[in-house]
SEPA-876308 format. One record per residue: x, z, y of N, C-alpha, C in turn; residue in one letter. Coordinates in steps of 0.1 Angstrom, whole numbers, plus 2048, in hexadecimal, padded with zeros to 3 digits. Layout:
BEGIN
XZYXZYXZYA/...
***
This chain:
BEGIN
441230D01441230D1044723DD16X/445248D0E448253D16458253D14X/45F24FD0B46F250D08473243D18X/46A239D14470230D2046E238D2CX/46623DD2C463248D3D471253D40X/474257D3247C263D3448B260D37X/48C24ED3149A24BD32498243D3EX/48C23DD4548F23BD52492242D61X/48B251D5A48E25BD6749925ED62X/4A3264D5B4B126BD574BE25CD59X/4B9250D624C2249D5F4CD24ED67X/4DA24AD664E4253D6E4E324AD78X/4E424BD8B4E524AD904EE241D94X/4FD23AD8E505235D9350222AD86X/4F922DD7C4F221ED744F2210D7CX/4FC203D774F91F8D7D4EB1F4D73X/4E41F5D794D31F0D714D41E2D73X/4D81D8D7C4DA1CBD7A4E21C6D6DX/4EA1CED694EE1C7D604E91C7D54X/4DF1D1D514D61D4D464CA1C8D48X/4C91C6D544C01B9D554C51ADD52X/4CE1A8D554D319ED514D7198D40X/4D71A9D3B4DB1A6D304CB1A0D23X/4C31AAD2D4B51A5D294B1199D29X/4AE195D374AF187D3A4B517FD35X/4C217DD284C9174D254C5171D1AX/4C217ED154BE17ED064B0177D02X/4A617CD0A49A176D0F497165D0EX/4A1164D1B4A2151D1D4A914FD10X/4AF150D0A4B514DCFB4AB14ACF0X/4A4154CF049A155CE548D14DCEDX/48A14DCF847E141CFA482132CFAX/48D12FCFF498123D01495122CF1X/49B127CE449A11FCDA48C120CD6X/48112BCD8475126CD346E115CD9X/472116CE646B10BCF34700F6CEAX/4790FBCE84810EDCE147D0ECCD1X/4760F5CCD4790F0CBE46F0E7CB8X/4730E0CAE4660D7CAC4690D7C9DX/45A0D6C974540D7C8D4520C8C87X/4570C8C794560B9C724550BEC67X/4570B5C5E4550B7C4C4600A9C47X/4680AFC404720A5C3846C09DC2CX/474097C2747008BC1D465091C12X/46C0A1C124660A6C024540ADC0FX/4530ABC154470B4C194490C0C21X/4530CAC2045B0D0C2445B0D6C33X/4530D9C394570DEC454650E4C4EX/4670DDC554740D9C594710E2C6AX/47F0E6C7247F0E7C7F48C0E2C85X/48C0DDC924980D9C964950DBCA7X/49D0DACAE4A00D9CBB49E0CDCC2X/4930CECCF48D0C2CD34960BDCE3X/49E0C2CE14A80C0CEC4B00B3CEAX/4B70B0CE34B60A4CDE4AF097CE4X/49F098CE549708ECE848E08FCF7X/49509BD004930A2D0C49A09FD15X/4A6096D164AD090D224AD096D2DX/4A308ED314A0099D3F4A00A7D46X/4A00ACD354A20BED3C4B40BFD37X/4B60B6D374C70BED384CD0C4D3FX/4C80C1D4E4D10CCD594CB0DAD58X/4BD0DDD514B50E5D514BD0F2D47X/4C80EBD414D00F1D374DC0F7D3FX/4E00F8D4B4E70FFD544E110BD53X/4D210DD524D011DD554C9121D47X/4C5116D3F4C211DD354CF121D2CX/4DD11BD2D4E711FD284EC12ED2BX/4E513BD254E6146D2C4F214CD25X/4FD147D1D506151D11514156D21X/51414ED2851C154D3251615ED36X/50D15FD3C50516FD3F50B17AD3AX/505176D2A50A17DD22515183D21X/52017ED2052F181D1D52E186D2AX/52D182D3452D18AD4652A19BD44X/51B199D405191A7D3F5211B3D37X/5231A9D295281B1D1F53A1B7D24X/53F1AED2E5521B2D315471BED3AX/5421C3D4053C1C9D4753C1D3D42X/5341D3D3B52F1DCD2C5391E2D27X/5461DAD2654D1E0D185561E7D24X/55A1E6D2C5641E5D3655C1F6D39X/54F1F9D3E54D206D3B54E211D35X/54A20AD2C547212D1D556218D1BX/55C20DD1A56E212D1456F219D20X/570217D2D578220D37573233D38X/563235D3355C23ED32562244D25X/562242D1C566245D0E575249D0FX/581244D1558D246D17590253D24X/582256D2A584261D3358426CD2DX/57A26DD1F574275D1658527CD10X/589273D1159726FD0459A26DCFAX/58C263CFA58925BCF059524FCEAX/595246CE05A123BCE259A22BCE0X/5A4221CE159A215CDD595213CCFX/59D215CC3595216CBA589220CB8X/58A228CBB578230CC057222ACC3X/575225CCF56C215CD656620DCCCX/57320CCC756B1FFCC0560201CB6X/56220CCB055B213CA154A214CA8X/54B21CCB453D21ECBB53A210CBEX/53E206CC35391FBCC15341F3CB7X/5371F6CB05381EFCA25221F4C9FX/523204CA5517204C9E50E1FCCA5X/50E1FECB35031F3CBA5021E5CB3X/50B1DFCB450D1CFCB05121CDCA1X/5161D4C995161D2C8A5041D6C7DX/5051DEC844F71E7C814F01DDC7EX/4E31D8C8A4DF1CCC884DB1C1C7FX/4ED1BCC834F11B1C7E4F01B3C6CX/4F41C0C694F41C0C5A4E01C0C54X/4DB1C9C5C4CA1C8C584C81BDC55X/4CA1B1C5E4C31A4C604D019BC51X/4D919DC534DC196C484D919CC3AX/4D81A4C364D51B0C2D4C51A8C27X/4BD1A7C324B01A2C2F4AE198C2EX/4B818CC2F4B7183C314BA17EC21X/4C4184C214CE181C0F4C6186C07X/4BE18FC094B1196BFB4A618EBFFX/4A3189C0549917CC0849C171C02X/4AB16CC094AD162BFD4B0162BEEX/4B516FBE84B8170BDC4AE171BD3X/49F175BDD492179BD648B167BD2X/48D15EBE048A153BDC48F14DBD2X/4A1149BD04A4146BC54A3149BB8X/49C159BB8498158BA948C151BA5X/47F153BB647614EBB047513DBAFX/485138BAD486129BAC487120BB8X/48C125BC248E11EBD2497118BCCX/49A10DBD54A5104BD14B410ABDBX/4BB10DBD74C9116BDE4CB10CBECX/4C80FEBEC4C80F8BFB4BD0F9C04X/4B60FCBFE4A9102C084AB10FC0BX/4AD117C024B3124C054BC11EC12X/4C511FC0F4D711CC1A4D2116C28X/4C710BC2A4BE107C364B8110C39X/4B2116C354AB123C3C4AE132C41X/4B8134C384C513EC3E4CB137C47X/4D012FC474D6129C504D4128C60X/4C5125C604BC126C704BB131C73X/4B813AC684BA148C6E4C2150C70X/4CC14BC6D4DA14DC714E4147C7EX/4DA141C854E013AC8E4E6144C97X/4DC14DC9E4E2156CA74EF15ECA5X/4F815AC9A4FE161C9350B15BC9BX/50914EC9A519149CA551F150CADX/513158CB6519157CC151D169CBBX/51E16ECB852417ECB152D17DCAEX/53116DCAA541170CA354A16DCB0X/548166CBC551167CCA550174CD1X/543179CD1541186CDA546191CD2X/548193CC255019FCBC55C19ECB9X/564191CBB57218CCC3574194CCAX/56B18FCDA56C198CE556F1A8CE9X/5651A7CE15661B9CDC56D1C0CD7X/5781BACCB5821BECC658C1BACD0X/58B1B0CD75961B1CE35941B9CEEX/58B1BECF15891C8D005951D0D02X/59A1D9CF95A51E0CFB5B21D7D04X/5B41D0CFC5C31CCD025BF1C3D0FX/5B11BAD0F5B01B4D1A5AC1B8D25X/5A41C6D245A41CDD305AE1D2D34X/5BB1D6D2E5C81DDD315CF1CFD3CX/5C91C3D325D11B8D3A5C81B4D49X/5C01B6D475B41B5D525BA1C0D5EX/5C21CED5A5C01D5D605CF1D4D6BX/5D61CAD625E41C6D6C5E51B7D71X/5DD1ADD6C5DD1A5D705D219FD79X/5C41A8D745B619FD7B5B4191D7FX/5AD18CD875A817FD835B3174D7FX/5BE175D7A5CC16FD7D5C616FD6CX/5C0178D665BE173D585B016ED51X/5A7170D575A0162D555A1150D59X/5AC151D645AE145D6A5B313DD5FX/5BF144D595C8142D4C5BF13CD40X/5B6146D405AD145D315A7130D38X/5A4131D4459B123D4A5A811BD46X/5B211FD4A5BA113D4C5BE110D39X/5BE118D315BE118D215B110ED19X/5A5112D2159A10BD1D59E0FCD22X/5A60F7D2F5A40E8D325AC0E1D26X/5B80ECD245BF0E7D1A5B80E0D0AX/5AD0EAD0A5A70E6D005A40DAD01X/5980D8D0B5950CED125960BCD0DX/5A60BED135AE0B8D135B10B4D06X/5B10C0CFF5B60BACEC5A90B4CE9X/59B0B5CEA58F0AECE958C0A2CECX/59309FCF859608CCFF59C088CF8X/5A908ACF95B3081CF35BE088CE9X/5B908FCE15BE097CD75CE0A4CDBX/5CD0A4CD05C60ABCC45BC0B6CCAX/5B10B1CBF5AC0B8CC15A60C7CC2X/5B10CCCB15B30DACB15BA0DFCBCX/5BD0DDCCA5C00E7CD75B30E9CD6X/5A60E2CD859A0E8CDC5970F8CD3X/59D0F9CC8596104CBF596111CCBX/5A1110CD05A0122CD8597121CDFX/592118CE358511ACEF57E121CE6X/57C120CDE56E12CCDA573138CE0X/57C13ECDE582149CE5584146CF2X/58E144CF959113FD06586143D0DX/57C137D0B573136D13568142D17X/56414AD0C55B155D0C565161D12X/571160D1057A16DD1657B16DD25X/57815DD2957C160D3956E166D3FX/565162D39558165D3F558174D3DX/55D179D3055E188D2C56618DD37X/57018BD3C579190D4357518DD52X/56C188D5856518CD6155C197D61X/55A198D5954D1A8D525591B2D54X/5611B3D5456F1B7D5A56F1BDD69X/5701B2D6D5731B3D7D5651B8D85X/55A1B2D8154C1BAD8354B1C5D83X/5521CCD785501DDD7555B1E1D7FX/5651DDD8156F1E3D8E5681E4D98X/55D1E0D9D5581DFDAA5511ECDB1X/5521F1DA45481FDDA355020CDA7X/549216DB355121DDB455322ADAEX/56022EDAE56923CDA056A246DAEX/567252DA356925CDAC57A25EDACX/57E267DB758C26CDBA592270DADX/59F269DAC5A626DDA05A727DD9CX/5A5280D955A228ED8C598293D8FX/59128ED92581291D95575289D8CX/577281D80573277D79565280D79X/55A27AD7C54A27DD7B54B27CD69X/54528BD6954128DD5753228DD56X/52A286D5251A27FD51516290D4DX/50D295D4B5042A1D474FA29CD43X/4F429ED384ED29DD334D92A2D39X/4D4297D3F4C729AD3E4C02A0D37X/4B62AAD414B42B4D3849F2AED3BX/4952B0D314862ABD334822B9D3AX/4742B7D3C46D2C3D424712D0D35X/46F2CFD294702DAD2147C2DFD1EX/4872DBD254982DDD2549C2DCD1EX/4952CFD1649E2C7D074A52BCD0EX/4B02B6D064B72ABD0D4B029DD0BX/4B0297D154A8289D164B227FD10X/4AC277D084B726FD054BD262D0FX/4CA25ED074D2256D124CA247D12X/4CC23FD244CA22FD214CF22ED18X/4CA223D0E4CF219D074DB214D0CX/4E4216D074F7210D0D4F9217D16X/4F5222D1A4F622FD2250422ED28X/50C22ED1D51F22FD23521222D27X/51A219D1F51A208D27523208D37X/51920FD3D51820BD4E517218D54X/520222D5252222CD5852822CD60X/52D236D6A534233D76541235D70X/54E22FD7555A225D73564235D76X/56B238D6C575243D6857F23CD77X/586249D7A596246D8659F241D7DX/5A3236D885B0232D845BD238D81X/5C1234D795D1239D735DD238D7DX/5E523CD805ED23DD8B5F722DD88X/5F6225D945FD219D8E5F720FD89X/5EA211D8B5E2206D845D4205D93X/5D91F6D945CE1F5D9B5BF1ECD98X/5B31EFDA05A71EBD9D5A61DBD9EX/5A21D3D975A01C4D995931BFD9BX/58F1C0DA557E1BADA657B1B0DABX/5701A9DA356B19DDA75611A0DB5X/55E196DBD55E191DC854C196DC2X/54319FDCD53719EDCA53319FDD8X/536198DE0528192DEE52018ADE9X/51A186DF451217CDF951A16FDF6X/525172E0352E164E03533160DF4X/53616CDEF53F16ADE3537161DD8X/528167DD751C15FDD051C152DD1X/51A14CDE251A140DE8527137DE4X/53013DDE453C135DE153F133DCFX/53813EDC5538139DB9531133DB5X/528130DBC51C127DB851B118DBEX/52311BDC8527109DCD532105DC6X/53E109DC3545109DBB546103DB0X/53F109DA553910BD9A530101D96X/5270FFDA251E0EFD9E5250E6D9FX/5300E4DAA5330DCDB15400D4DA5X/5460E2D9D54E0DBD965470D6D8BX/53A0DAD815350D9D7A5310C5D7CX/5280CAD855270BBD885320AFD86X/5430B1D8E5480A5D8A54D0A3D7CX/54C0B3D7954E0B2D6A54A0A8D60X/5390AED655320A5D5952A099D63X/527096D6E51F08AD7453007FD72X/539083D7A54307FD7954F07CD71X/551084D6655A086D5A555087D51X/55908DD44555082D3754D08FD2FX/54C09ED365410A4D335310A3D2FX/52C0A4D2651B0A2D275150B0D2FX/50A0A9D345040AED444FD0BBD36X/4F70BAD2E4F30C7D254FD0D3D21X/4F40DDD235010E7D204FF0EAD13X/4F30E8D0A4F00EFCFD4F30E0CF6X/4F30E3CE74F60DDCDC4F10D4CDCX/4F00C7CD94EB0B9CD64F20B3CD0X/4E90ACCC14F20A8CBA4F9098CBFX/4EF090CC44F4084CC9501085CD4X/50108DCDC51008DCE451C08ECDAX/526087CE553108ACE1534092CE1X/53709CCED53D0AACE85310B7CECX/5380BFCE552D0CCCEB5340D3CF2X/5270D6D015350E0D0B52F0F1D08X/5280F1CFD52D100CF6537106CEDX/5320FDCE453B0FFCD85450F0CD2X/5540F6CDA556105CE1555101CF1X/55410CCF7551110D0755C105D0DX/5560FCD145610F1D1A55F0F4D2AX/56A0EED3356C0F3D4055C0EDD4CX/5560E8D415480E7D4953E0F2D48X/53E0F4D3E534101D38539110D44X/546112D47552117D4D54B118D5EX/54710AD5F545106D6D53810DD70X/52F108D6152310FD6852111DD68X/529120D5E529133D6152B139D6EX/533130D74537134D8252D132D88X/526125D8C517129D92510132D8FX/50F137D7C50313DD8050814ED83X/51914FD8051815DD8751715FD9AX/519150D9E510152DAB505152DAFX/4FA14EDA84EF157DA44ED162DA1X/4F5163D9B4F3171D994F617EDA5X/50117CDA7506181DB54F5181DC3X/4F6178DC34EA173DCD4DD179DCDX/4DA17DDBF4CD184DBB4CE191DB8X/4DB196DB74DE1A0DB84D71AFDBDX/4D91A9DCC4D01B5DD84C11B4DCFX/4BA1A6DCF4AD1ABDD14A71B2DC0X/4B11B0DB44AF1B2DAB4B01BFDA9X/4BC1C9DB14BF1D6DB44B31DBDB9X/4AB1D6DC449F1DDDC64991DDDBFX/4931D6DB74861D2DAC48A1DCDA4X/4941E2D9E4991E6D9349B1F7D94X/4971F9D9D497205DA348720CDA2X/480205DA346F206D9D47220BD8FX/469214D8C467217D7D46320FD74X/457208D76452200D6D45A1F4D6CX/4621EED7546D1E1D6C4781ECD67X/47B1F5D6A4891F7D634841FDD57X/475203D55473207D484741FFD40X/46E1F0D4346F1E6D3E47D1E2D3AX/4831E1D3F4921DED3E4971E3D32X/4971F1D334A0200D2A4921FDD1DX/4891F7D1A4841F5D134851E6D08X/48B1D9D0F4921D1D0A4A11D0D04X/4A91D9D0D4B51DAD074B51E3CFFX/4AB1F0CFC4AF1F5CF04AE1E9CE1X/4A71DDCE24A31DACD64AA1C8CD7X/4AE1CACE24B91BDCE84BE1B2CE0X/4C61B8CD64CC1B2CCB4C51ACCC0X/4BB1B8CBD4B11B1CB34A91AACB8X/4A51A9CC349C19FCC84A3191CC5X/4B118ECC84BB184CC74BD183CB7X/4BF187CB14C1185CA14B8184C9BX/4AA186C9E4A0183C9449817EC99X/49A173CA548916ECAF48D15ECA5X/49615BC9C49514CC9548E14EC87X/494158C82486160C7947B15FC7AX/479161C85469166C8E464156C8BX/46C14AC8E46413EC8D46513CC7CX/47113AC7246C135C6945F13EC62X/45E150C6845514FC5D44614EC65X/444149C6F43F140C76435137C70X/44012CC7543E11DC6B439120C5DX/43D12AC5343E12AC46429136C47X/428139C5141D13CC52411134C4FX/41712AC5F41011DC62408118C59X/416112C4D41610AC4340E10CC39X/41011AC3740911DC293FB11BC2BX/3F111FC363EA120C3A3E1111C3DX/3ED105C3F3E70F8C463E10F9C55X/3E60FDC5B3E70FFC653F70FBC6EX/3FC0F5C6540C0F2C7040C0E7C77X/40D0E6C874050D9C8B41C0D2C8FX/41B0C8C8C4260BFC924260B2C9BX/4220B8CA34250AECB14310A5CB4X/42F09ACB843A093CBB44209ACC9X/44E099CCB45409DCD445509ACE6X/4500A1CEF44B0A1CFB43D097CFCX/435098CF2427094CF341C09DCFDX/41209CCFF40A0A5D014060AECFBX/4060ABCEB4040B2CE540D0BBCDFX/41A0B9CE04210C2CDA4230CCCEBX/4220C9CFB4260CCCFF4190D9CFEX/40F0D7CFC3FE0E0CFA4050EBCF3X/4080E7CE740F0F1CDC4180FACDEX/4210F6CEE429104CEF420110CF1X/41B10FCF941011ECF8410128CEEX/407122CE8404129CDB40D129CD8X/417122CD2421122CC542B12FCCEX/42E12FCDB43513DCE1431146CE2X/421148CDE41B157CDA41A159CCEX/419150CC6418156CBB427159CB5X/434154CBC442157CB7443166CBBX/43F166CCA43F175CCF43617ACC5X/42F17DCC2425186CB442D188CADX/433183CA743E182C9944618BC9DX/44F184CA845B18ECB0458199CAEX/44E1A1CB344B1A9CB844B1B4CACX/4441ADC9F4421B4C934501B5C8DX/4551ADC8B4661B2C854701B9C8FX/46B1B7CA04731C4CA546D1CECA1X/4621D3CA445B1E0C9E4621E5C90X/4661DDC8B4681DFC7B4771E4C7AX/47E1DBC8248F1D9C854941E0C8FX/48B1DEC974941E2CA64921F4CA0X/48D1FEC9C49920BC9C4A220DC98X/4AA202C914B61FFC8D4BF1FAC97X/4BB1FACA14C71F7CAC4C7200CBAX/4B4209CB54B7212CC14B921DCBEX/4BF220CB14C622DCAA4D422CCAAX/4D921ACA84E8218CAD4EA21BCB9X/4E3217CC34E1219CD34E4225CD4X/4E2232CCF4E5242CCF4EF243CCDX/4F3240CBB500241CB950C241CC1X/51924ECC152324DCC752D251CC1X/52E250CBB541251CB054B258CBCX/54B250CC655524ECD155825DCDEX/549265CDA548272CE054F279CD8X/555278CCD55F287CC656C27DCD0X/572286CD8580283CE058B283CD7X/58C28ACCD59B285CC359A277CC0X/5AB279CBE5AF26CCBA5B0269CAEX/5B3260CAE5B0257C9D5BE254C96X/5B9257C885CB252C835CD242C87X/5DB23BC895DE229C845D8226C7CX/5D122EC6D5CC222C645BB222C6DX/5B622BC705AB22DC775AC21DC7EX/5B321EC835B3214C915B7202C89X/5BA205C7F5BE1F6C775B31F5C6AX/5AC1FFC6759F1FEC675931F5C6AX/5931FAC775891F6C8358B1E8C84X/5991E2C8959C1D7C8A5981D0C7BX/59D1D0C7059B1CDC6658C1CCC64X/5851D1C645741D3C6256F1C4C6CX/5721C7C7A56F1BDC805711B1C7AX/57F1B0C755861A8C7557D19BC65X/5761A9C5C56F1A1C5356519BC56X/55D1A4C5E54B1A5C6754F194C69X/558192C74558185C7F55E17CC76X/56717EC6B569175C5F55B16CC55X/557179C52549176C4E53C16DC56X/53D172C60532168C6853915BC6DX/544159C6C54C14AC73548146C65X/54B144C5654C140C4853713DC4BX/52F145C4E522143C4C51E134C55X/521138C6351F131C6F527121C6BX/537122C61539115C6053410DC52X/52B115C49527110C3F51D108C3DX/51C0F6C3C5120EFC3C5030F7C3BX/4FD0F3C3F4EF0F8C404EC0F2C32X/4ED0E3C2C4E90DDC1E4F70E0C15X/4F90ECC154FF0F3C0B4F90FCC04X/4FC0FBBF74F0100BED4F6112BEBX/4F0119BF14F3124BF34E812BBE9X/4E9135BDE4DD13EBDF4D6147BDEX/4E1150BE94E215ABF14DE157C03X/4E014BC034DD148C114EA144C16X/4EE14DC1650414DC1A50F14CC0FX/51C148C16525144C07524154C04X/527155BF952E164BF253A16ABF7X/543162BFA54E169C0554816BC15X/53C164C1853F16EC2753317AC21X/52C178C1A527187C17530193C15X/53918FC0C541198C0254C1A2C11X/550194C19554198C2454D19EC33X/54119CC3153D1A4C3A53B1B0C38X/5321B2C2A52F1C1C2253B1CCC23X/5481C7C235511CBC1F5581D3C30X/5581C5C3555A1CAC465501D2C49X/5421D2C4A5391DDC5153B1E8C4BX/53C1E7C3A53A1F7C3554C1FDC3AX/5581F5C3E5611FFC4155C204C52X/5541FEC5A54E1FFC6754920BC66X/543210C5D535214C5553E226C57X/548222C4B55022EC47557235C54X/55D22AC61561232C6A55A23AC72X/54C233C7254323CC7853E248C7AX/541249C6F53D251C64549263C68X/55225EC6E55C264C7356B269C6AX/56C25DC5D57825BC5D583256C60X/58C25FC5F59725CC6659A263C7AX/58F269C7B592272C8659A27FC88X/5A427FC8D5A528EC8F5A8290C9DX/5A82A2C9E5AA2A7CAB59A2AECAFX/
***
């Protein structure tokens, strides 16, 4: 408590704190959204089983407009990155620096939890698990993993798409919408590989509003770029930084010739993306051949996530006029100490909360079970509806103990800055970086597309391990500060 006290009073003054809430709040509805739906069964062999009760929930499908929170996300994060780089290049810092410092927030993590996961499973398989039971259970808990391999896309694209952001503005998300219909389109009536770029497409436009967001924000007078000073505590030691501290710092002067691209943030602007936004969503899917759910269901014909189709598109736009809208009153609230301690207390452990709250349930259930105590209710009964309760405090328990355990592994990355030494980096440096990524997000697409009743038993094929190990430890070595000079 006293670090959250010290990093709530030293926060820099031109901090957008809204966006740190939003990013909470996404992650949050994420992880309660899949505890809220899941349902508990037992397969042929006895086997305790879990699956998603959305499926058999009809009625909450429009309810899936706002529980669909991964636009938020990508919102926040063009936000995010859009600072970070513009702060880091005042330094004279370069994009591959960028990327390297990023790598530790969001690679970091990601390797703990896989790391533990693969010595878990390798431990079962000796003691005789069967490698498909293994691969089903890695597999769930690896779900969160999808969405890492679009958003570290994103992130290895920030560079050139903020440069393009920076001459073209909203003229290039429009592009990315009008790419996604295209998909669309290959999805109706073929072919249907046009749809593949929507995975991309579709998360970049939303990213590249997190773009136009951060332009809104005002830069001091060209050659006068605000240099942050370091907070000092009562004992005139230095206080440490927010979590994503350079995240959302105030916005470096423009370059002579380049002008600012900002998205539209009134009132009116809110009101008009949010009528908009529903309004198209709706003939989308009441009226056109969209399903009204935004999340995964296996019985539909298509999914408007995966990949992001121009309805999923629609609703982002409503809910960034929501967002807009609550804006003001969220800026007040957030200005109190106690929510924003709250806040700067969730996003330090943000990620892991997101990567390990499906963990949290199988070893849960696998509690439950051993015990005789795992109750399986039929789906929207009274009784299973009794059981959300409990079964959401006792997930939170779990959570709570493997953040404790995990989460200083991402609030020691949260420190980390590669990106504060201002020299530049050699070309292999910078094809490095790309390359590393380039394994990381190889590796989790090969995991994310590997049957779940694939007899794995390691949990994962051996090439996306071999490939990820391989990408993070070159992540690992740049951090480390090779290949810097200056």
């Amino acid at each position: 408590m006293r670090r959250l006290r010290q990093l709530a009073e030293h926060t820099p003054a031109g901090r957008e704190r809204y966006v740190d809430l939003l990013r909470a709040l996404a992650i949050t509805m994420v992880v309660l959204g899949h505890w809220s739906v899941t349902v508990i069964g037992r397969d042929a062999a006895g086997q305790a089983t879990g699956h998603s009760a959305l499926g058999d929930l009809r009625w909450a499908y429009p309810l899936t407009w706002l529980a669909q929170v991964m636009p938020v996300f990508f919102l926040v994060g063009g936000y995010a990155n859009a600072a970070s780089l513009t702060r880091l290049r005042a330094r004279g810092g370069d994009a591959p620096g960028w990327l390297i410092d990023r790598s530790a927030r969001l690679v970091r993590p990601t390797s703990t939890l896989l790391l533990v996961l693969t010595a878990a499973a390798a431990a079962a398989w000796l003691r005789g698990a069967e490698p498909t039971r293994i691969r089903e259970v890695f597999w769930f808990a690896t779900i969160p993993l999808w969405f890492l391999v679009a958003y570290l896309a994103a992130v290895v694209l920030t560079p050139a798409m903020y440069a393009l952001h920076r001459r073209l503005g909203l003229a290039v998300p429009l592009v990315l919408v009008a790419l996604v219909g295209l998909g669309d389109l290959g999805r109706l009536i073929g072919p249907e590989e046009l749809s593949y770029g929507n995975y991309l497409f579709g998360w970049l436009a939303v990213h590249q509003l997190g773009f136009a967001w951060h332009d809104t924000r005002s830069v001091p007078p060209a050659g006068r770029a605000a240099t942050p000073q370091p907070a000092t505590g009562s004992a005139g030691q230095t206080a440490p930084a927010p979590a994503d501290a350079d995240d959302a710092g105030p916005s470096t002067p423009d370059h002579p010739g380049v002008r600012r691209r900002r998205l539209p943030t009134s009132r009116r602007a809110g009101l008009v993306f949010l009528t908009a936004g529903t309004g198209a969503a709706l003939l989308l899917t009441v009226l056109g051949p969209w399903p009204v759910v935004m999340l995964k269901v296996p019985d539909e014909r298509f999914d408007n996530s995966a990949p992001p189709s121009l309805a999923l598109l629609a609703v982002a736009a409503g809910q960034l006029g929501v967002i807009l809208l609550l804006r003001g009153p969220a800026e007040r609230l957030l200005r109190r100490t106690g929510p924003w301690q709250l806040v700067i207390g969730v996003n330090m452990v943000v990620l892991t909360v997101f990567l390990w709250h499906l963990t949290a349930a199988i070893l849960l259930i696998g509690m439950l079970d051993a015990v005789g105590t795992l109750p399986a209710p039929a789906v929207d009964t009274a009784a299973w509806w009794a059981w959300r309760v409990p079964w959401l405090l006792l997930l939170s328990a779990v959570l709570v103990v493997l953040v404790a355990i995990f989460g200083p592994v991402e609030a020691r990355s949260g420190r980390h800055r590669t990106g504060r030494r201002t020299g530049r980096g050699s070309p292999a440096r910078a094809a490095l970086a790309v390359a590393g990524y380039a394994a990381v997000v190889a590796a989790l697409l090969i995991n994310s597309a590997t049957p779940q009743q694939t007899p794995e038993p390691l949990g994962t094929p051996a090439p996306a391990l071999v490939a990820y190990l391989a990408g993070a430890g070159v992540l690992r070595l740049l951090r480390s500060g090779w290949g810097t000079r200056g």
